[in-house]
C-alpha positions as CSV (number, residue, x, y, z in Angstrom):
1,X,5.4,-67.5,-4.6
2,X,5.0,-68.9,-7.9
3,X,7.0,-72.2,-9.2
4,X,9.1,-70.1,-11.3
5,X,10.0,-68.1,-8.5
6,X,10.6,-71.0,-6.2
7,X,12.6,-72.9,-9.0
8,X,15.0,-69.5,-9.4
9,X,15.0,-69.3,-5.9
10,X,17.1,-73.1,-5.8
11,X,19.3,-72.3,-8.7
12,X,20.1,-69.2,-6.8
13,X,21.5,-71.0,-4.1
14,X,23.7,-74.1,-6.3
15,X,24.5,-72.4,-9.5
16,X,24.6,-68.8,-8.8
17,X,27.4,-66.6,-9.4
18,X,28.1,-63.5,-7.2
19,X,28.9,-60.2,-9.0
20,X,27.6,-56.6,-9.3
21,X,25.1,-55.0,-11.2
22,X,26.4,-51.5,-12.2
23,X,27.7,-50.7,-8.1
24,X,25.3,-53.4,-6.0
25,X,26.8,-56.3,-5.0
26,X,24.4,-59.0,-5.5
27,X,23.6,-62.9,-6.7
28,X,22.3,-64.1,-10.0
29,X,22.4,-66.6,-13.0
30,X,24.6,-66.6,-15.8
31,X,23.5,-69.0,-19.3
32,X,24.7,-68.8,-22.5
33,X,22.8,-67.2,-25.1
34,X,21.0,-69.3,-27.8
35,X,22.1,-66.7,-30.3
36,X,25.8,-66.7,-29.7
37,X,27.1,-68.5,-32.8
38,X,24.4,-67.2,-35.0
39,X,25.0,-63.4,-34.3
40,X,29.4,-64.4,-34.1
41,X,29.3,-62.3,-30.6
42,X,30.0,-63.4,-26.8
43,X,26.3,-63.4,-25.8
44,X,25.5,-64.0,-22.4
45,X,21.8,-64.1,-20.2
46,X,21.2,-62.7,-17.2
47,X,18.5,-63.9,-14.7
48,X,18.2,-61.6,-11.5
49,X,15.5,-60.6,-9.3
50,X,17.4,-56.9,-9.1
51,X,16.8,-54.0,-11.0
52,X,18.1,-54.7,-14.2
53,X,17.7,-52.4,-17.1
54,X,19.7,-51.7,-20.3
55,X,22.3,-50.0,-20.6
56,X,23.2,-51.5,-17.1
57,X,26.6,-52.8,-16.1
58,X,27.4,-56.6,-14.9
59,X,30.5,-56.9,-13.3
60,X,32.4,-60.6,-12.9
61,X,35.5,-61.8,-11.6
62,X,36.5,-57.8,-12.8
63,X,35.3,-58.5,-16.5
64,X,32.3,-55.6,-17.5
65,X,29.6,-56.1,-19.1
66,X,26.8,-54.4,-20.6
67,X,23.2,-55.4,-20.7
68,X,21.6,-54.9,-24.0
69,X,18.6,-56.0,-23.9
70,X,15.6,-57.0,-21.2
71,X,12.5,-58.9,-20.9
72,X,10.0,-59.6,-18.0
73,X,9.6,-63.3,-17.0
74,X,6.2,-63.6,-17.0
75,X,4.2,-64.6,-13.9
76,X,7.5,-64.9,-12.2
77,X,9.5,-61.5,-9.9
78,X,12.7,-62.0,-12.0
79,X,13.9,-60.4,-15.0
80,X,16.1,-61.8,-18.0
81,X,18.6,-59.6,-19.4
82,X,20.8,-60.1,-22.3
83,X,24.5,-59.1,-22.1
84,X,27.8,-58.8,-23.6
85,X,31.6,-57.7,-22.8
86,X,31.9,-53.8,-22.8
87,X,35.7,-52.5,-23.4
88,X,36.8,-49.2,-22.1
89,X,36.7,-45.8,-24.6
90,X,36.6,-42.7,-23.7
91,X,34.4,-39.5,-24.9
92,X,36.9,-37.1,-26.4
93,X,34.8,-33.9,-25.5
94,X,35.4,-34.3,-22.0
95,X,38.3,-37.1,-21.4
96,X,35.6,-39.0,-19.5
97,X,36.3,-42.9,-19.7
98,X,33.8,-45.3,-20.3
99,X,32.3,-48.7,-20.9
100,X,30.8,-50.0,-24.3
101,X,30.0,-52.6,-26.3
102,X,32.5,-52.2,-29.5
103,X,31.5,-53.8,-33.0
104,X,33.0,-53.5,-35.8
105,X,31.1,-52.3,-39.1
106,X,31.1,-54.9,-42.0
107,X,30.0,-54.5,-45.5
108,X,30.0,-51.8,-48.3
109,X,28.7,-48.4,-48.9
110,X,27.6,-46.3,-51.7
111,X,29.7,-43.6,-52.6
112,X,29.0,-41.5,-55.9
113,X,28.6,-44.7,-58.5
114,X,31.0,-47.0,-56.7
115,X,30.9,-49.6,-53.6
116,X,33.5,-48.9,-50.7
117,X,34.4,-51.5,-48.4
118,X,33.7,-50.6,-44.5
119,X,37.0,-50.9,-43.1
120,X,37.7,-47.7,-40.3
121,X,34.0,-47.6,-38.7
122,X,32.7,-49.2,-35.5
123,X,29.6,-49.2,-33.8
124,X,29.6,-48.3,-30.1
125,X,26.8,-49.2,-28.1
126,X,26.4,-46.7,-24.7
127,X,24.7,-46.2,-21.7
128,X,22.5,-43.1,-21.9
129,X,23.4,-42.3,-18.5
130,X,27.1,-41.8,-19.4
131,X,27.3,-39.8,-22.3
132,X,25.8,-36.4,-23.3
133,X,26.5,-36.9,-26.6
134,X,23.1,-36.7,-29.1
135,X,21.7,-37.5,-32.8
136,X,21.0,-33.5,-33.0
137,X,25.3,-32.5,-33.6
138,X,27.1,-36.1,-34.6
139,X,30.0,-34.4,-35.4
140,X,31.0,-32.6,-32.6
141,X,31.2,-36.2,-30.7
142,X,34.4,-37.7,-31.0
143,X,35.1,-41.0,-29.5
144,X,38.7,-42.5,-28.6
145,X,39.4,-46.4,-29.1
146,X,42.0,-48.4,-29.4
147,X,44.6,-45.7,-30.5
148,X,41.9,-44.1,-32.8
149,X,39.8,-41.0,-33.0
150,X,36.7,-41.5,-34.4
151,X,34.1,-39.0,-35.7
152,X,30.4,-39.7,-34.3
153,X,28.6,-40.3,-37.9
154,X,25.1,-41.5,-36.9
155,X,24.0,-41.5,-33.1
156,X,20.5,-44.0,-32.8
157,X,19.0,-42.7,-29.7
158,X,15.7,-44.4,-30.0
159,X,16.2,-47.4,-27.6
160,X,15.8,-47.4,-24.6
161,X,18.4,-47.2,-21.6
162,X,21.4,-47.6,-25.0
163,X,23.0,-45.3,-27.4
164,X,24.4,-46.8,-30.9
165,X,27.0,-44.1,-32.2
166,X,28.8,-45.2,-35.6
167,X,32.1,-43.8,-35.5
168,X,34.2,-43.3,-38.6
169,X,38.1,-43.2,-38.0
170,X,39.4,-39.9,-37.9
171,X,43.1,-39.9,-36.9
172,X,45.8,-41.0,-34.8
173,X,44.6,-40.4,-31.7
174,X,47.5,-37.7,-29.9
175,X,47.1,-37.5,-26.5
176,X,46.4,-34.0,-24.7
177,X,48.3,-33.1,-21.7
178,X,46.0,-30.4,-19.5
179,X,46.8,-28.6,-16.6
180,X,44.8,-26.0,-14.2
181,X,46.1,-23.7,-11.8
182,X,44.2,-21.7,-9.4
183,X,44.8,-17.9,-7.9
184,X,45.3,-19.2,-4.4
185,X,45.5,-22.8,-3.2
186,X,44.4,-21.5,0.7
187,X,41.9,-19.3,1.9
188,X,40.4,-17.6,5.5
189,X,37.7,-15.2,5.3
190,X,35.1,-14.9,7.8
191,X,30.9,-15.5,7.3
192,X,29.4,-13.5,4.5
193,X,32.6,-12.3,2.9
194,X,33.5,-13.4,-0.5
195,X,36.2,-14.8,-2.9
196,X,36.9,-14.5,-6.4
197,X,38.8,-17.6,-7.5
198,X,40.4,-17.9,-11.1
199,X,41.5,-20.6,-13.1
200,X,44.0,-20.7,-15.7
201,X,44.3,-24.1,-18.1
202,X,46.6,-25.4,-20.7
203,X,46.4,-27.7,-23.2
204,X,49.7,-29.2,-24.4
205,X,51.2,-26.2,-23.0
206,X,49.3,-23.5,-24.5
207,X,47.1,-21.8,-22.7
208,X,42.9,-22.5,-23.4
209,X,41.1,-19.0,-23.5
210,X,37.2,-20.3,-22.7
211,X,37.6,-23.7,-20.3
212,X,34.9,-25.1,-19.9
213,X,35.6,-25.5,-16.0
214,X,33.4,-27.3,-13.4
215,X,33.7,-25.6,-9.9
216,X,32.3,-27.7,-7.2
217,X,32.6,-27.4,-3.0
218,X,33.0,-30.6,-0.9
219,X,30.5,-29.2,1.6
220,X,28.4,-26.3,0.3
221,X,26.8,-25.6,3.6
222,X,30.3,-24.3,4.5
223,X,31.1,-21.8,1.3
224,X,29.6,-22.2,-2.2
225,X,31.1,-21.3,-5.1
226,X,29.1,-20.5,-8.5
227,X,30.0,-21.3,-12.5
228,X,32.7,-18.4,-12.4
229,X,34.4,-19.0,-9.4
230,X,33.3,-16.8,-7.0
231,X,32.7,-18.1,-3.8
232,X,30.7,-17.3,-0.5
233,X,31.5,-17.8,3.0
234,X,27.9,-19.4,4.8
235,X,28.9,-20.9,8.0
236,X,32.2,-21.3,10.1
237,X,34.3,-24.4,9.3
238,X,36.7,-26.0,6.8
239,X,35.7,-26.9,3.1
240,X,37.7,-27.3,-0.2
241,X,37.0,-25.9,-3.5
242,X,37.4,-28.0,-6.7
243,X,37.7,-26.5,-10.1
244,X,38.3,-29.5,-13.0
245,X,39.1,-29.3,-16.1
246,X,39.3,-32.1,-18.8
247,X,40.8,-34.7,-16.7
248,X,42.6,-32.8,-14.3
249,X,41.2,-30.5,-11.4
250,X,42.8,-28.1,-8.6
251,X,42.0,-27.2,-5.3
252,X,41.9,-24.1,-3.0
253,X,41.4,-24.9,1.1
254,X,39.3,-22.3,3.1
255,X,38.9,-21.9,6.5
256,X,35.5,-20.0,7.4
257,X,35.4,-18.2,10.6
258,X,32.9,-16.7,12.5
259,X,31.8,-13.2,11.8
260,X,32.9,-10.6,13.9
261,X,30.3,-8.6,15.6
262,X,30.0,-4.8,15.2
263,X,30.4,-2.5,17.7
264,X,27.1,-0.6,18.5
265,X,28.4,3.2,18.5
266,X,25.6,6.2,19.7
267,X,26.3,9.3,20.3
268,X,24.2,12.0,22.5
269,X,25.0,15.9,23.8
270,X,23.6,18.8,25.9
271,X,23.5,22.3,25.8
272,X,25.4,24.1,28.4
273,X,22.8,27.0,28.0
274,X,19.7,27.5,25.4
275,X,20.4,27.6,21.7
276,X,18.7,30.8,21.8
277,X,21.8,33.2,22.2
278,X,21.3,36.6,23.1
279,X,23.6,39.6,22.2
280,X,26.8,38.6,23.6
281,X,25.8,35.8,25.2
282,X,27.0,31.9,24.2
283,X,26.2,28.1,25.0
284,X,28.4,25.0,24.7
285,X,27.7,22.2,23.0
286,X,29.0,18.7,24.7
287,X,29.0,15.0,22.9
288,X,29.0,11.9,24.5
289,X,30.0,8.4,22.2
290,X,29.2,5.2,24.2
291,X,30.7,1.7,22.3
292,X,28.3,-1.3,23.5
293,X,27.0,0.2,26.1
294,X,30.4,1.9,27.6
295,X,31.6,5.8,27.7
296,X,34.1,6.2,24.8
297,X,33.6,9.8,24.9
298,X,37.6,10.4,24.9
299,X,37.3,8.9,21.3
300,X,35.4,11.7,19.7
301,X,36.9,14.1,17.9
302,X,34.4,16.9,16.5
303,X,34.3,19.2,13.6
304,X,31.4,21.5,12.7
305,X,30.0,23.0,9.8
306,X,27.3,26.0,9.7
307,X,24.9,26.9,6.8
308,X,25.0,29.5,4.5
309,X,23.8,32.5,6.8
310,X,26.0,31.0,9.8
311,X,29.2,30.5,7.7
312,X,28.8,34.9,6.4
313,X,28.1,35.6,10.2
314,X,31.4,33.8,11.0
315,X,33.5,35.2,8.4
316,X,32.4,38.7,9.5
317,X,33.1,38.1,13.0
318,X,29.7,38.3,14.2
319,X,29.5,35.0,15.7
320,X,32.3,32.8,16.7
321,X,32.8,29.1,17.8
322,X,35.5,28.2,19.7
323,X,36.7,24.7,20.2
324,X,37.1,23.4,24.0
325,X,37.4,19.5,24.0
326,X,38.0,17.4,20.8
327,X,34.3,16.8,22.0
328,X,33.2,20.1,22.6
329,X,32.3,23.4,21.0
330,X,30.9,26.8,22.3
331,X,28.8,29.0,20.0
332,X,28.9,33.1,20.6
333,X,26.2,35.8,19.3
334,X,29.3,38.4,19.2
335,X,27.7,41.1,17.7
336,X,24.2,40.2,15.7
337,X,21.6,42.7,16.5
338,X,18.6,41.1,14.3
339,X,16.7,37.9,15.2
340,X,18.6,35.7,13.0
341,X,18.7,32.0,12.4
342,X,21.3,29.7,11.9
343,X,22.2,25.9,11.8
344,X,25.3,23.9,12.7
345,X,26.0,20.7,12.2
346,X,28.5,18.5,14.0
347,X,30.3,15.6,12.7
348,X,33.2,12.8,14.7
349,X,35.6,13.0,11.9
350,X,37.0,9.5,13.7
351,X,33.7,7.7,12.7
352,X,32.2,10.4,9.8
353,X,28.9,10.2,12.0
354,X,26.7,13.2,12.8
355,X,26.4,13.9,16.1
356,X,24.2,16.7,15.7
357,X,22.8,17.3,12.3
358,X,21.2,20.7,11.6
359,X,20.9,22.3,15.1
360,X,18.8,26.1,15.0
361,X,20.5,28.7,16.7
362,X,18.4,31.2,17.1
363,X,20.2,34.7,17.5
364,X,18.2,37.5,19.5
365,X,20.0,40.2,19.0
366,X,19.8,43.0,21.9
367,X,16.1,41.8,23.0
């Protein structure tokens, strides 16, 4: 350990402060900056042997802060970080409140051949990690302070960790008033099935055609839910789907359950005699259903259908089927003298399954 390290090691322990940096609660020292009175602003330095970074949060006795700038302590493990008070705004585009460094603009401007005075801009220093906003569309930005909308007029991106956004005062600020309201606040499906969840928002009362809506899931192993809304049942269990918009969200409950198995239905049948059928002779066909494994034959309930050649034959009385059992059918070569052949087809009108699909019946005639 170097003497630097071991000297910030003793003024840890008898002059340091405890605070946080951004969410970590941790130790470090606090100094005035050199530059304070030169520069008219609250300056501050920060010595840590954290992760400190700017664009960073300090938080003391409830006050935050924002570091601004870093530097590396060389041949020591500690970093210096310089840092001022950050008051709260809040990114218009999305209601989302914030933490920045506010300054106001001093000076003049040229405007055509005159010099304005500065008197409705600010500069707001930000952390890139809370704000979307970029240098590419300044004026879709808009930034609320103090009472105050304010149009994003420049956006320096270039250092690092730190936006600086001038804003230019654009009006009163009026506050919006959203709501949301979902389709259904409750939900129980079973595994695999689906939901289609719908939204509808107001702003000030009227209602938004296009939100732009976030739809999250507090435990997407349960259901998930996708950018429209629809969402999927994965695993049995209880989980709760968020949709927010602006600054205000709603919720639907849904209780997954497990799937219910199907029921393996087959189906079989015999011949009571050949399906080669002789001059007056006949053969019955019988079907048997079993449900898991179990006779459900008393279920079925048959119809038939014959081909083109079979259906003429029937209608002239040359063959006829006659219905025993809702499961069973018997086929008669009533009159057809010619080797002929025909197919039936049976079907359990309960289930629309074919028992028998296609059968030959060959007709002998007299032979």
């Amino acid at each position: 350990m170097s003497r630097k390290d071991i000297f910030y090691q003793h003024l840890i322990a008898f002059q340091g402060i405890d605070g946080k940096i951004n969410d970590n609660d941790c130790r470090f020292l606090v100094t005035e900056n050199d530059d304070s009175k030169e520069n008219e602003f609250d300056l501050k330095n920060i010595i840590t042997d954290k992760s400190l970074k700017q664009g960073d949060y300090i938080t003391i006795d409830s006050i935050i802060y924002m570091v601004i700038d870093t530097q590396k302590v060389i041949d020591s493990s500690y970093i210096k970080g310089t840092f001022r008070e950050a008051l709260k705004i809040t990114l218009e585009s999305t209601l989302q409140d914030i933490h920045a460094v506010v300054d106001k603009v001093k000076g003049v401007y040229t405007q055509g051949q005159q010099l304005v005075e500065v008197h409705d801009q600010y500069n707001f220093i930000i952390p890139k990690s809370s704000c979307s906003y970029t240098s590419a569309t300044p004026q879709n930005n808009l930034i609320i302070y103090s009472g105050g909308s304010y149009d994003a007029i420049s956006i320096d991106d270039s250092k690092e960790g730190i936006l600086i956004i001038t804003g230019r005062f654009n009006s009163v600020y009026n506050p919006h008033v959203y709501t949301i309201s979902l389709n259904s606040n409750s939900q129980s499906m079973q595994e695999s099935a689906t939901y289609q969840l719908a939204a509808t928002a107001t702003d000030n009362g009227t209602i938004v055609a296009t939100p732009m809506l976030v739809w999250s899931s507090s435990d997407s192993s349960i259901a998930s839910v996708d950018d429209v809304g629809k969402v999927t049942a994965l695993l049995a269990g209880n989980c709760t789907i968020k949709c927010s918009f602006m600054n205000v969200s709603a919720s639907c409950s849904f209780n997954i359950t497990v799937k219910a198995s199907l029921p393996v239905v087959s189906y079989s049948g015999i011949w009571s005699n050949t399906t080669t059928l002789k001059f007056a002779s006949s053969s019955t066909y019988i079907a048997t259903q079993t449900t898991n494994g179990i006779d459900t034959s008393s279920n079925i309930n048959l119809l038939y259908s014959f081909d083109s050649i079979g259906s003429d034959l029937l209608s002239q009385g040359k063959i006829s089927i006659t219905k025993k059992t809702n499961a069973s059918y018997t086929i008669k070569n009533v009159n057809v003298n010619t080797v002929t052949d025909i197919h039936v087809t049976f079907v359990d009108s309960t289930t629309g399954t074919k028992v028998l699909d296609n059968q030959l019946i060959n007709l002998r005639g007299i032979q």
